[in-house]
Predicted model as a PDB file, atoms N, CA, C, CB and O in Angstrom, pLDDT in the B-factor column:
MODEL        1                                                                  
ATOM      1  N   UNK A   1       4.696  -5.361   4.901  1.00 62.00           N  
ATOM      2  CA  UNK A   1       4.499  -6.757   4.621  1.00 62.00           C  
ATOM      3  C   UNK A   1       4.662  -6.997   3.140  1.00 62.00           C  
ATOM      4  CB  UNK A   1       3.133  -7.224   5.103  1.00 62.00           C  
ATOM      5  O   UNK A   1       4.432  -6.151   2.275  1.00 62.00           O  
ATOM      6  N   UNK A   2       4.968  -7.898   2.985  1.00 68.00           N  
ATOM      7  CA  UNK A   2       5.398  -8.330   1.603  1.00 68.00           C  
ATOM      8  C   UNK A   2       4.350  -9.662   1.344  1.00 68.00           C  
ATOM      9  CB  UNK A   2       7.217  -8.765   1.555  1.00 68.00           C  
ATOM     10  O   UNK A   2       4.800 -10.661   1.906  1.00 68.00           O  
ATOM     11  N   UNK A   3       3.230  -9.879   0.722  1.00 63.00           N  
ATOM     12  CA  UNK A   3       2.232 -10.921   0.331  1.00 63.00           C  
ATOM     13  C   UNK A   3       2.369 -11.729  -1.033  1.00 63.00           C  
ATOM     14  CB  UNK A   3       0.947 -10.252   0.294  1.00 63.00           C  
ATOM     15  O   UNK A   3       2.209 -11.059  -2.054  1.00 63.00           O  
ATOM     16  N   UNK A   4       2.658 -13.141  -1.187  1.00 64.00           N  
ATOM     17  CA  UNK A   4       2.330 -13.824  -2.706  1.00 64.00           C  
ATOM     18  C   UNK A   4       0.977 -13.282  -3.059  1.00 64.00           C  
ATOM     19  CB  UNK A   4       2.254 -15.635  -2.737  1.00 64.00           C  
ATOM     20  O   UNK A   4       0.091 -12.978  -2.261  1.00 64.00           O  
ATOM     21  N   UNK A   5       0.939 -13.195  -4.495  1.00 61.00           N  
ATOM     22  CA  UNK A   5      -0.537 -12.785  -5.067  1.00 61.00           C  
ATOM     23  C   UNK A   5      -1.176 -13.669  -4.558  1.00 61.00           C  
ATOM     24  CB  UNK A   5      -0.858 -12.725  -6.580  1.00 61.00           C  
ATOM     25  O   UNK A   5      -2.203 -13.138  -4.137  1.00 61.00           O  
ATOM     26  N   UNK A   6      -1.191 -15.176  -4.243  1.00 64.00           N  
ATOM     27  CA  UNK A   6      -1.988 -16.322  -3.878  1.00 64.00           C  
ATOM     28  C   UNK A   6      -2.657 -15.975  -2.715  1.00 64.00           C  
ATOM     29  CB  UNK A   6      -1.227 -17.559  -3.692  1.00 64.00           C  
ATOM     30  O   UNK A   6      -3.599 -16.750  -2.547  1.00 64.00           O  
ATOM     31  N   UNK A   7      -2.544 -14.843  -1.528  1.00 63.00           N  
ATOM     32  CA  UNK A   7      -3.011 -14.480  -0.752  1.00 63.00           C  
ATOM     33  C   UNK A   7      -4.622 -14.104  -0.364  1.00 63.00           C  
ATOM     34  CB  UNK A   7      -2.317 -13.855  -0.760  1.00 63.00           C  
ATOM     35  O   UNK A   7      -4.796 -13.007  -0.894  1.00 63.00           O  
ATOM     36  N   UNK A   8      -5.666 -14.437   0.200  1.00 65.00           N  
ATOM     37  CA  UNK A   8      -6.533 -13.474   0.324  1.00 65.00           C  
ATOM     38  C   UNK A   8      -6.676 -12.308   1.238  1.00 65.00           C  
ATOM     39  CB  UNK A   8      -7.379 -14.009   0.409  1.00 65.00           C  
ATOM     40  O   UNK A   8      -6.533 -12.441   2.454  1.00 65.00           O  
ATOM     41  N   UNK A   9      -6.933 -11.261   0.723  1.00 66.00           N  
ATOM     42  CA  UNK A   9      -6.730 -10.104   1.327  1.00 66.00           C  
ATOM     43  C   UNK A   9      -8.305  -9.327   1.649  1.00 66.00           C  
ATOM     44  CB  UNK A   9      -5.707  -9.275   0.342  1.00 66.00           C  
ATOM     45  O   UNK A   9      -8.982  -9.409   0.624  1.00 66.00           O  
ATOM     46  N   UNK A  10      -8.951  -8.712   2.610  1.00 71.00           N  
ATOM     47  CA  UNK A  10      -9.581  -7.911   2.963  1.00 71.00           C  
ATOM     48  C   UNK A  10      -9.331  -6.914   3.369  1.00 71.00           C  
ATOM     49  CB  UNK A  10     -10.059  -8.196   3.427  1.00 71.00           C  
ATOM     50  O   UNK A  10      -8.422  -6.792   4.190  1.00 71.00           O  
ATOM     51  N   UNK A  11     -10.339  -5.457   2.757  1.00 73.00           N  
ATOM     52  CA  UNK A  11      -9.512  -4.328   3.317  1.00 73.00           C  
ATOM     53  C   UNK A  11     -10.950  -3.582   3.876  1.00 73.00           C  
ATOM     54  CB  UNK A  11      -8.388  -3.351   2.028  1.00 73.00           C  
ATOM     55  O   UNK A  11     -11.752  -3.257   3.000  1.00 73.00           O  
ATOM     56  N   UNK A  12     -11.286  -3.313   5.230  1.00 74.00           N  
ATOM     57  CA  UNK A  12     -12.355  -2.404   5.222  1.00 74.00           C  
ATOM     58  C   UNK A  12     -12.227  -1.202   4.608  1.00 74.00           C  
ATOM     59  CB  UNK A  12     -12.712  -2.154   6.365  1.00 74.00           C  
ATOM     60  O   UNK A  12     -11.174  -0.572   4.695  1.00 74.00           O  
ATOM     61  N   UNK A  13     -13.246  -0.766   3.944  1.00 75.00           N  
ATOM     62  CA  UNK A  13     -13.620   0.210   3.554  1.00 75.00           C  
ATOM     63  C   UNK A  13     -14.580   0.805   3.661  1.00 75.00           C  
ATOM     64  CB  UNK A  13     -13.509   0.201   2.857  1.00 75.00           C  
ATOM     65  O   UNK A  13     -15.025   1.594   2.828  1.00 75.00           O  
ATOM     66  N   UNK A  14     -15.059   0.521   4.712  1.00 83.00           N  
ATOM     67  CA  UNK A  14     -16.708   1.217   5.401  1.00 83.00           C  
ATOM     68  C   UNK A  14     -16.154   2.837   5.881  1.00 83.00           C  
ATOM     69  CB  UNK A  14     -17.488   0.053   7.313  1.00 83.00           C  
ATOM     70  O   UNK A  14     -15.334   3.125   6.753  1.00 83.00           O  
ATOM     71  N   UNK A  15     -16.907   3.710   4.993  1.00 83.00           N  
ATOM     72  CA  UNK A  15     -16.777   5.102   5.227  1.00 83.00           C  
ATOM     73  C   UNK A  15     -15.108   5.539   5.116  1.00 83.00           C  
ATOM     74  CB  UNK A  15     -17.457   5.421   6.742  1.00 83.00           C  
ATOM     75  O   UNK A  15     -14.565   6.523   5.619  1.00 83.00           O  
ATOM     76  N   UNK A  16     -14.797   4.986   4.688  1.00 87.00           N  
ATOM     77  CA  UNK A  16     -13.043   5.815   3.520  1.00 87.00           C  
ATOM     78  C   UNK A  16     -13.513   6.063   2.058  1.00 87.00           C  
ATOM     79  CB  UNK A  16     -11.255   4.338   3.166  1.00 87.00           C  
ATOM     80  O   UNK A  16     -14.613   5.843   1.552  1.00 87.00           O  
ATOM     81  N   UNK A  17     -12.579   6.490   1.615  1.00 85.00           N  
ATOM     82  CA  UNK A  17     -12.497   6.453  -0.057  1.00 85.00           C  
ATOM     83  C   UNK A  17     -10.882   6.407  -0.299  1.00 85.00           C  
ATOM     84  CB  UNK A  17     -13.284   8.019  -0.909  1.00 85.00           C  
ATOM     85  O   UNK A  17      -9.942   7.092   0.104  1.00 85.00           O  
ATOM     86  N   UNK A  18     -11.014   5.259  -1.157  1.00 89.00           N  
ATOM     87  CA  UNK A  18      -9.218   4.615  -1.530  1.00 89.00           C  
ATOM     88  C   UNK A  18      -8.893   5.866  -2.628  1.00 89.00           C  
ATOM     89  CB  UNK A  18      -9.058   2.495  -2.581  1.00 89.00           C  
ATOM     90  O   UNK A  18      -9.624   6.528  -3.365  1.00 89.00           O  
ATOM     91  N   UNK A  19      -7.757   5.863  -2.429  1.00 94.00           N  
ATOM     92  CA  UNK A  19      -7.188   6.394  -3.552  1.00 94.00           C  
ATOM     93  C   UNK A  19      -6.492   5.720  -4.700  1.00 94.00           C  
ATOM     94  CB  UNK A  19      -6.445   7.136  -3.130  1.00 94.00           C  
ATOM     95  O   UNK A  19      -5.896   4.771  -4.191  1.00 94.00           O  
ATOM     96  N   UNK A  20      -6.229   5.737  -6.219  1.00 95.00           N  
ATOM     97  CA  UNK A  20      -5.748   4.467  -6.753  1.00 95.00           C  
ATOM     98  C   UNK A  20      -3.961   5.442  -6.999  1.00 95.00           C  
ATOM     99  CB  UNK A  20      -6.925   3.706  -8.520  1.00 95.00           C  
ATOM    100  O   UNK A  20      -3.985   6.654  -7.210  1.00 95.00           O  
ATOM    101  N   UNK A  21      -2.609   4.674  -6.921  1.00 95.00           N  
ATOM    102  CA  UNK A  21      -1.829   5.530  -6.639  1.00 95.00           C  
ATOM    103  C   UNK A  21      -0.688   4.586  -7.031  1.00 95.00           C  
ATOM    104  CB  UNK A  21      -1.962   6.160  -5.269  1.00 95.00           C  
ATOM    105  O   UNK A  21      -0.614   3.409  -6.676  1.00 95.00           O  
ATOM    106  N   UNK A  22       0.034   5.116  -7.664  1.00 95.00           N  
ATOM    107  CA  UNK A  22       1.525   4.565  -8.586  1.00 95.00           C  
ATOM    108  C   UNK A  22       2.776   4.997  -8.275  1.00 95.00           C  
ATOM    109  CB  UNK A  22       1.562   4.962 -10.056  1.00 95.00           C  
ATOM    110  O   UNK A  22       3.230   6.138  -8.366  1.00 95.00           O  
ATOM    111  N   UNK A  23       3.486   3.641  -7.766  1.00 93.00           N  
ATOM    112  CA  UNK A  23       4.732   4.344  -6.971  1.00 93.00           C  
ATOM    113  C   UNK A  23       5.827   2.976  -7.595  1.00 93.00           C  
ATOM    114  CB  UNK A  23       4.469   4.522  -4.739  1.00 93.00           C  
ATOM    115  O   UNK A  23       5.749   1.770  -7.361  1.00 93.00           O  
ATOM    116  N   UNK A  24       6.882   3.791  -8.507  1.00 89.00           N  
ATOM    117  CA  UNK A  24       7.719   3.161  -8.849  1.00 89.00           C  
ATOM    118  C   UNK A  24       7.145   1.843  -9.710  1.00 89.00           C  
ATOM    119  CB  UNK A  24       8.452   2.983  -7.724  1.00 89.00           C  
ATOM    120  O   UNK A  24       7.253   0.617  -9.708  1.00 89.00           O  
ATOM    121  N   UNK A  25       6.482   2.877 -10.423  1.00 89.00           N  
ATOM    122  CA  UNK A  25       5.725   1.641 -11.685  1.00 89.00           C  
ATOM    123  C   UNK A  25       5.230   0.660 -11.169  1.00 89.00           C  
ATOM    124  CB  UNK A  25       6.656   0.878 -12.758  1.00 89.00           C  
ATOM    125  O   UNK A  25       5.173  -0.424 -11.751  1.00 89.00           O  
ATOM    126  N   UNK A  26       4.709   0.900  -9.781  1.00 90.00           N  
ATOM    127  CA  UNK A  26       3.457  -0.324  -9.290  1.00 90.00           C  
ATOM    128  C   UNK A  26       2.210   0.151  -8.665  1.00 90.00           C  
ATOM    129  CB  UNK A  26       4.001  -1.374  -8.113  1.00 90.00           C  
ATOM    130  O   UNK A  26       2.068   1.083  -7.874  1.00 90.00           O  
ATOM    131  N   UNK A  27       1.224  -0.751  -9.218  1.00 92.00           N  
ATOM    132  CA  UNK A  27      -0.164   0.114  -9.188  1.00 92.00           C  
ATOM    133  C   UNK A  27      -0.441  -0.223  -7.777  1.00 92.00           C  
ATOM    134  CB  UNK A  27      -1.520  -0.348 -10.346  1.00 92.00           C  
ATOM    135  O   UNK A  27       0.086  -1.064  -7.049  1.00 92.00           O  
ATOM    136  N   UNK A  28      -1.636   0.847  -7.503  1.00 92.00           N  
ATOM    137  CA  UNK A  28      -2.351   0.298  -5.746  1.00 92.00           C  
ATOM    138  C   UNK A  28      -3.384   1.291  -5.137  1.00 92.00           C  
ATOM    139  CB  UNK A  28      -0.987   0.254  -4.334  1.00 92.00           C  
ATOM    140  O   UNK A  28      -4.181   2.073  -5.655  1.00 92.00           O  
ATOM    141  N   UNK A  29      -3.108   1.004  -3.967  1.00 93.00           N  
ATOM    142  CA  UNK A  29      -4.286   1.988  -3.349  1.00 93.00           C  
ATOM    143  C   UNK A  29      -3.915   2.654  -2.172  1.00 93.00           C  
ATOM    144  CB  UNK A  29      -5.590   1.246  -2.965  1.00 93.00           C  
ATOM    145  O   UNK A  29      -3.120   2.055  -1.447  1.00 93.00           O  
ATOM    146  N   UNK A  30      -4.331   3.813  -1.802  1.00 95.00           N  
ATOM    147  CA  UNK A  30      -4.022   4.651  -0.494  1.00 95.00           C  
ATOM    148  C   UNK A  30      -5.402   4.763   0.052  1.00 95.00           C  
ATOM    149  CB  UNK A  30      -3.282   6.216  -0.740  1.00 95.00           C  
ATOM    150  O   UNK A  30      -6.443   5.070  -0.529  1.00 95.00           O  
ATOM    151  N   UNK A  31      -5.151   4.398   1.484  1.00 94.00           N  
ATOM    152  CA  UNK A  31      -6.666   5.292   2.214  1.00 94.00           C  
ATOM    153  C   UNK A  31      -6.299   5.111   3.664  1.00 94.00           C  
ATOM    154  CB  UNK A  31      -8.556   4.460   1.878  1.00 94.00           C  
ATOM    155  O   UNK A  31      -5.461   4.278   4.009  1.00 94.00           O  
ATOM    156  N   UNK A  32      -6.960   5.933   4.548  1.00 92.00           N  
ATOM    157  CA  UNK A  32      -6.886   6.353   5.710  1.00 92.00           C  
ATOM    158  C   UNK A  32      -7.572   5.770   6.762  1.00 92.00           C  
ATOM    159  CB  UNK A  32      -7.127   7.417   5.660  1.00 92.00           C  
ATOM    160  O   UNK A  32      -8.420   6.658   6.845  1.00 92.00           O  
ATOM    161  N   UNK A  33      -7.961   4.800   7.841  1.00 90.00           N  
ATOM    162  CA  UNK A  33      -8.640   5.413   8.871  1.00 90.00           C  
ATOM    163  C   UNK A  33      -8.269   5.646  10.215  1.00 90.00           C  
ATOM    164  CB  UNK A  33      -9.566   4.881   8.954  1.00 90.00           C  
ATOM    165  O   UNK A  33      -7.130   5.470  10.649  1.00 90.00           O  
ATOM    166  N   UNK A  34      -9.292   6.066  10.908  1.00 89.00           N  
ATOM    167  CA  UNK A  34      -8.997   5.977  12.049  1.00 89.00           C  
ATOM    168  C   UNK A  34      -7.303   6.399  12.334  1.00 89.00           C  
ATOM    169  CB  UNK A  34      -9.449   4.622  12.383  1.00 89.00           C  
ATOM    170  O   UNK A  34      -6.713   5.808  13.237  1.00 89.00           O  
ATOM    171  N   UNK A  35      -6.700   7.278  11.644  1.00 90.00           N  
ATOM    172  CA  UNK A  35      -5.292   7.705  11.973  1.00 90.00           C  
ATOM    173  C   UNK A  35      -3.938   7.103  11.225  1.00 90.00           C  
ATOM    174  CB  UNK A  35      -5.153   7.399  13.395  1.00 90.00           C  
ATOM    175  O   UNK A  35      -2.787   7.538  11.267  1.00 90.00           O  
ATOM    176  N   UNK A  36      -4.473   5.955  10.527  1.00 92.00           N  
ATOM    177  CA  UNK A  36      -4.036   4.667  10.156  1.00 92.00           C  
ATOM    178  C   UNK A  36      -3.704   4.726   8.807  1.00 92.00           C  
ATOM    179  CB  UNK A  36      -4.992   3.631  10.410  1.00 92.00           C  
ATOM    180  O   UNK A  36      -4.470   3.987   8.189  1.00 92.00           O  
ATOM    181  N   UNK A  37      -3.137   5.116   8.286  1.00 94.00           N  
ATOM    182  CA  UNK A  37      -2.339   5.590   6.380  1.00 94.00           C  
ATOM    183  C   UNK A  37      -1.921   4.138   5.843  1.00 94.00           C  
ATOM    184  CB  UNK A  37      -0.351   6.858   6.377  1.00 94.00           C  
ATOM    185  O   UNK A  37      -0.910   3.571   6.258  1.00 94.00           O  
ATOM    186  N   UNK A  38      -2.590   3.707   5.099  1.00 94.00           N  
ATOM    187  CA  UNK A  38      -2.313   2.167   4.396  1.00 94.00           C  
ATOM    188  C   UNK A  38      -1.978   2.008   2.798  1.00 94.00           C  
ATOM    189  CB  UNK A  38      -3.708   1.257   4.585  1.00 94.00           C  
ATOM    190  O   UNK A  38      -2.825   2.078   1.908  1.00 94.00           O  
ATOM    191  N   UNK A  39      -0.899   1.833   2.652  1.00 95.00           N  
ATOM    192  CA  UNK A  39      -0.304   1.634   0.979  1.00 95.00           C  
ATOM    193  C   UNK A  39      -0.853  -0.136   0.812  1.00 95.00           C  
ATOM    194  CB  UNK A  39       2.036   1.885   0.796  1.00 95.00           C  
ATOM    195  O   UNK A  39      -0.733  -1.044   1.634  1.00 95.00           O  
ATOM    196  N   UNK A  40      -1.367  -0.155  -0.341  1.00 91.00           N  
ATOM    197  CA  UNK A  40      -1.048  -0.836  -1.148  1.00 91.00           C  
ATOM    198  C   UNK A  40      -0.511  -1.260  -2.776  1.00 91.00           C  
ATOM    199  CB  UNK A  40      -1.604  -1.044  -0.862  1.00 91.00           C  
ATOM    200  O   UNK A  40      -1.316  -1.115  -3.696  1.00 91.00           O  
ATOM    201  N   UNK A  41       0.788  -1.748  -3.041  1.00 91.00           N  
ATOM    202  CA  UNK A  41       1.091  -2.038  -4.271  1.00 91.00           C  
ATOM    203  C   UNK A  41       0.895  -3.160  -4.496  1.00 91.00           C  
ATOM    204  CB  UNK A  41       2.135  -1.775  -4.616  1.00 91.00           C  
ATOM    205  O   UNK A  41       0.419  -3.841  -3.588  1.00 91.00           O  
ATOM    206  N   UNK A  42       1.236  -3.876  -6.003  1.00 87.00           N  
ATOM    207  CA  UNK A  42       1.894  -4.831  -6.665  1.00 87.00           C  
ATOM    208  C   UNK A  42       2.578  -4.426  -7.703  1.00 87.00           C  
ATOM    209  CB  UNK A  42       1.164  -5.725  -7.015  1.00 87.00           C  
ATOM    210  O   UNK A  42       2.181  -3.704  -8.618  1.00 87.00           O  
ATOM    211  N   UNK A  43       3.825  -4.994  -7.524  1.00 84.00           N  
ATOM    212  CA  UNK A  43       4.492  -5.623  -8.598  1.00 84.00           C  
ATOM    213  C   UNK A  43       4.710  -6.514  -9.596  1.00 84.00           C  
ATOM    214  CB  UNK A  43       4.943  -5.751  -8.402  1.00 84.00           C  
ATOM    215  O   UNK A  43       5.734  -6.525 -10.279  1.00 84.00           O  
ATOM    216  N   UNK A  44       3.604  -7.419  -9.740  1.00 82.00           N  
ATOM    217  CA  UNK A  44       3.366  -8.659 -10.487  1.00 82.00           C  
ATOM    218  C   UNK A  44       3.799  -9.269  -9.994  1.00 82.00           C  
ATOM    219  CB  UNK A  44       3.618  -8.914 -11.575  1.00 82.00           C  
ATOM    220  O   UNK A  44       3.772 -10.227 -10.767  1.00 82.00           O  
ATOM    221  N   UNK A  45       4.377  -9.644  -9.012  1.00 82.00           N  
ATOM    222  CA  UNK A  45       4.892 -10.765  -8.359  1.00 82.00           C  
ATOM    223  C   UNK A  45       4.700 -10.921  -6.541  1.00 82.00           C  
ATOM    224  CB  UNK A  45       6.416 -10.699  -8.799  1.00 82.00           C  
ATOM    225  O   UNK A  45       4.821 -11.895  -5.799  1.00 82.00           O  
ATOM    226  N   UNK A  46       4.427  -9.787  -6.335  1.00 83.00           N  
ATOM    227  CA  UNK A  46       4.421  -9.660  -4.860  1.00 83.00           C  
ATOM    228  C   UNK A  46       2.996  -8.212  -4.183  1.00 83.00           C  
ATOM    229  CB  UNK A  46       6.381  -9.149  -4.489  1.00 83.00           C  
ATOM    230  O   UNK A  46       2.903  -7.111  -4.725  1.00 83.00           O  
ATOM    231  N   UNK A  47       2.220  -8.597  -3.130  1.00 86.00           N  
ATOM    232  CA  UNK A  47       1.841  -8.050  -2.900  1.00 86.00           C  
ATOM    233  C   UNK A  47       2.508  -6.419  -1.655  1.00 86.00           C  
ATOM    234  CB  UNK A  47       1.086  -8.985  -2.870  1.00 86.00           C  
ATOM    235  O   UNK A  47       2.983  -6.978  -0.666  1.00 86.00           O  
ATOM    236  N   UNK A  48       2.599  -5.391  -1.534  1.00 89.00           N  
ATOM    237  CA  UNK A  48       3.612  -5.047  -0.441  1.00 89.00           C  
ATOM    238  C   UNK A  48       2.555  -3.795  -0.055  1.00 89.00           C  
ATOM    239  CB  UNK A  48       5.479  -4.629  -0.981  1.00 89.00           C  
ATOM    240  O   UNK A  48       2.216  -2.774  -0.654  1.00 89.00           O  
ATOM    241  N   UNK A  49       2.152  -4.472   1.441  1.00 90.00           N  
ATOM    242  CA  UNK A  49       1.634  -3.358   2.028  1.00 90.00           C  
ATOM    243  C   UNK A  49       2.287  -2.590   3.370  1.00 90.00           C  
ATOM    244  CB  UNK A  49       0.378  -3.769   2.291  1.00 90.00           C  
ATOM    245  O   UNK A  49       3.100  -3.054   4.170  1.00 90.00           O  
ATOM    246  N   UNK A  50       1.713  -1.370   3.355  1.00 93.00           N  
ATOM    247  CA  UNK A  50       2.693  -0.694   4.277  1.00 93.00           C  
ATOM    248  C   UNK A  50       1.567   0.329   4.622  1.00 93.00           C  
ATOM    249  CB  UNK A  50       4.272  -0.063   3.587  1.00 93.00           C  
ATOM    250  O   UNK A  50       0.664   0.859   3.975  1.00 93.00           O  
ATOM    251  N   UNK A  51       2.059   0.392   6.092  1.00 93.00           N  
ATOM    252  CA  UNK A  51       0.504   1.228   6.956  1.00 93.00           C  
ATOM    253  C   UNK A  51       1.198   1.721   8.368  1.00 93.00           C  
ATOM    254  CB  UNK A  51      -1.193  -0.192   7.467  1.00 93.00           C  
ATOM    255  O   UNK A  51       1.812   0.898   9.047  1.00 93.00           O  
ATOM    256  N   UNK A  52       1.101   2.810   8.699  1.00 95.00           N  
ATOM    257  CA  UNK A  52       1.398   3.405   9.983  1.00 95.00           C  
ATOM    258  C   UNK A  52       0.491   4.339   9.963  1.00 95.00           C  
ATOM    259  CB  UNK A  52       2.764   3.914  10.247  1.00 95.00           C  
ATOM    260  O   UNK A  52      -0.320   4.702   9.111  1.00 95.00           O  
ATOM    261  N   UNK A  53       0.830   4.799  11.400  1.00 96.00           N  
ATOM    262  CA  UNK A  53       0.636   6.568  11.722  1.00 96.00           C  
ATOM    263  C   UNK A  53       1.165   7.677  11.198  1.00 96.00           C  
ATOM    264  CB  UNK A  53       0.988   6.933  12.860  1.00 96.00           C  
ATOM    265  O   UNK A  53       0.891   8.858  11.414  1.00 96.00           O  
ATOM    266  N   UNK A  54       1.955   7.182  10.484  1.00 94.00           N  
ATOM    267  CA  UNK A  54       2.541   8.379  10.023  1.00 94.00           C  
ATOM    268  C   UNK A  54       2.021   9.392   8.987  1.00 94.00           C  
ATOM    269  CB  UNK A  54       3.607   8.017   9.613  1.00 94.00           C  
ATOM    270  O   UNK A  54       0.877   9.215   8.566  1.00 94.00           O  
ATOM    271  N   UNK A  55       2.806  10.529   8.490  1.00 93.00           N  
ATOM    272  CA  UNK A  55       1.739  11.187   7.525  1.00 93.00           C  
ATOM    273  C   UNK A  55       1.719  10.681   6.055  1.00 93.00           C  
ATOM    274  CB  UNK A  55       1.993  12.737   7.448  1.00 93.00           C  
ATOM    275  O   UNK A  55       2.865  10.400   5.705  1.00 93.00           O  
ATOM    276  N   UNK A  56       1.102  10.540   5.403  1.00 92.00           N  
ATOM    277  CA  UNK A  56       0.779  10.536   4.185  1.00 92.00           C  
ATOM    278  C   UNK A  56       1.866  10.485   3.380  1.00 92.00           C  
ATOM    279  CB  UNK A  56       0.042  11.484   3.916  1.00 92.00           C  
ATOM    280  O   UNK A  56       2.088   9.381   2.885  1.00 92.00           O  
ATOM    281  N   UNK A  57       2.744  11.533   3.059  1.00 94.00           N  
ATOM    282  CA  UNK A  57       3.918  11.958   2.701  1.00 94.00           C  
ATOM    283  C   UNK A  57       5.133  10.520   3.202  1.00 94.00           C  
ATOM    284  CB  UNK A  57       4.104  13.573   3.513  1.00 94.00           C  
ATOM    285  O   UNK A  57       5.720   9.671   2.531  1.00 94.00           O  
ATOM    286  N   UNK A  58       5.093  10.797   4.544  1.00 95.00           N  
ATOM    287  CA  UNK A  58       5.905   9.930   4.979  1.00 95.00           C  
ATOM    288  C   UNK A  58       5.995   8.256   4.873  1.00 95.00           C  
ATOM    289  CB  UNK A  58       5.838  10.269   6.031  1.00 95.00           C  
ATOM    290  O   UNK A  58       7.056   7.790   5.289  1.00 95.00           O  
ATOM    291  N   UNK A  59       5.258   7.541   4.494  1.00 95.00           N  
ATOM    292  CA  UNK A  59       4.718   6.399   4.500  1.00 95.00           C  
ATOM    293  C   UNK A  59       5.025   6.753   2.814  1.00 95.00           C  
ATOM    294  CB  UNK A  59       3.123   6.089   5.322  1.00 95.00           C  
ATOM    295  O   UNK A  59       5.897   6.057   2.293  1.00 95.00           O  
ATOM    296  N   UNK A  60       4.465   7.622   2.096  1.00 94.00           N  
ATOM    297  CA  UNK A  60       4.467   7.468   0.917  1.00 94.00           C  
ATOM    298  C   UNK A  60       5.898   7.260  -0.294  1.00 94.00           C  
ATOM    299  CB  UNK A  60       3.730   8.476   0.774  1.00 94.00           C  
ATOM    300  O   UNK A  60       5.986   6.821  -1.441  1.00 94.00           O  
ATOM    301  N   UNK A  61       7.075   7.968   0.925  1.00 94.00           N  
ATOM    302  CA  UNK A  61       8.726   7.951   1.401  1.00 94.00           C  
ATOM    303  C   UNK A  61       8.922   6.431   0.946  1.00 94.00           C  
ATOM    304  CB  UNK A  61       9.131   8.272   3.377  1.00 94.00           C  
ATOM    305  O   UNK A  61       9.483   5.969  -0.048  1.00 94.00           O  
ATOM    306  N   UNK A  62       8.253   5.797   2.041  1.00 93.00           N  
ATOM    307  CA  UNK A  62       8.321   4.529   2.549  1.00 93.00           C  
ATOM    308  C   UNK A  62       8.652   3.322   1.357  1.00 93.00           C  
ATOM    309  CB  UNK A  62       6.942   4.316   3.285  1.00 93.00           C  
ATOM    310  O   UNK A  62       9.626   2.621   1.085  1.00 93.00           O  
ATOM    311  N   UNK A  63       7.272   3.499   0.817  1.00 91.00           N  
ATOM    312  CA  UNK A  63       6.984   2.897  -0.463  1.00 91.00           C  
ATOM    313  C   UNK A  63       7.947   3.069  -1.329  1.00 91.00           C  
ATOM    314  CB  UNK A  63       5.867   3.326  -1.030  1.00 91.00           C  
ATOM    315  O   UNK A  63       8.338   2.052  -1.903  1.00 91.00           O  
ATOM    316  N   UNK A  64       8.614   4.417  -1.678  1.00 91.00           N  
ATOM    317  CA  UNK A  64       9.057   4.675  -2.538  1.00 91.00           C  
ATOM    318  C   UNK A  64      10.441   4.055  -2.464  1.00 91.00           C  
ATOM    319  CB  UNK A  64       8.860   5.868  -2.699  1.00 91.00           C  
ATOM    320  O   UNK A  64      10.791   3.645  -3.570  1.00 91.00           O  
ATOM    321  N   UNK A  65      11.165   3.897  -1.687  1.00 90.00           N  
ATOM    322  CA  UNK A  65      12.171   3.380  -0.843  1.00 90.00           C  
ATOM    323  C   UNK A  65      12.436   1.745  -1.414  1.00 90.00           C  
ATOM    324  CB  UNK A  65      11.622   3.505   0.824  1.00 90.00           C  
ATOM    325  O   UNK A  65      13.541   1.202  -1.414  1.00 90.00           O  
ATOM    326  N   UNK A  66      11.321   1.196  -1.832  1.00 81.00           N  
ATOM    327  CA  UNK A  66      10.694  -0.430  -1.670  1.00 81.00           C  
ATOM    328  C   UNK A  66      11.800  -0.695  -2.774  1.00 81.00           C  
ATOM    329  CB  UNK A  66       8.670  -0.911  -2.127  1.00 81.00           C  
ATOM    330  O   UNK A  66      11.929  -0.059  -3.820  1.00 81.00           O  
ATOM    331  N   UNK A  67      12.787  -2.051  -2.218  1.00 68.00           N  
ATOM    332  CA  UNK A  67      13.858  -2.415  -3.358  1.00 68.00           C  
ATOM    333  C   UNK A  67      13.204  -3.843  -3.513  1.00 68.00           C  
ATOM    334  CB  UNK A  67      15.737  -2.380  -2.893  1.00 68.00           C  
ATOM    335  O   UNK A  67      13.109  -4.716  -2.650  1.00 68.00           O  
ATOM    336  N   UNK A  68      12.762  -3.865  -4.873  1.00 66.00           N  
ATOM    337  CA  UNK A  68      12.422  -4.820  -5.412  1.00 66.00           C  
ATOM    338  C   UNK A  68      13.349  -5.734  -6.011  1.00 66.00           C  
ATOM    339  CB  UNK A  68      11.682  -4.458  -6.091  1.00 66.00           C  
ATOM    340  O   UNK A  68      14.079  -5.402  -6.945  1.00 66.00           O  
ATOM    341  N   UNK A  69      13.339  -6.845  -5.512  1.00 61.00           N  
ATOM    342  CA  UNK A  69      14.298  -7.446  -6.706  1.00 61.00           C  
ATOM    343  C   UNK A  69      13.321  -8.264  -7.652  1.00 61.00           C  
ATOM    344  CB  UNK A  69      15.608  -8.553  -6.073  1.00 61.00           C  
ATOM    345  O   UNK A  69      12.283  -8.800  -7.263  1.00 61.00           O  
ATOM    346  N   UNK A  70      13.795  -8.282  -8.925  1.00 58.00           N  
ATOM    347  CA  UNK A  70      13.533  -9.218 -10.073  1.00 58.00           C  
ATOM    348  C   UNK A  70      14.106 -10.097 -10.119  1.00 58.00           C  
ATOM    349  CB  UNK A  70      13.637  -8.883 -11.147  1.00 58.00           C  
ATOM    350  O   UNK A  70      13.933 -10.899 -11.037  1.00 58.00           O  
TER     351      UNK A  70                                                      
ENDMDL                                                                          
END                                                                             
């Protein structure tokens, strides 16, 4: 998903611990549950989250992949 900053966002975090994590010079957060691997960045302009089953690694692919335009 791709979010305007204008967005409000909730993220449970009851019993995870986020990770804070930089991918392609945009800051964010990683954490897990329930099977469930969830990126979040920004770019200053856009929120872009990305979450599957997949592993860690793979999702983290994902992100990295992310063509931003300016």
């Amino acid at each position: 998903e791709q979010l305007t900053f204008n967005v409000s966002m909730a993220v449970d975090t009851e019993g995870i611990t986020t990770e804070e994590i930089t991918i392609n010079n945009m800051n964010g957060i990683i954490y897990s549950k329930r099977g469930l691997t969830t990126i979040i960045v920004n770019d200053n302009s856009y929120v872009h989250l990305i979450s599957g089953y997949e592993s860690r690694e793979e999702l983290i692919k994902v992100a990295e992949s992310l063509y931003i335009r300016k």
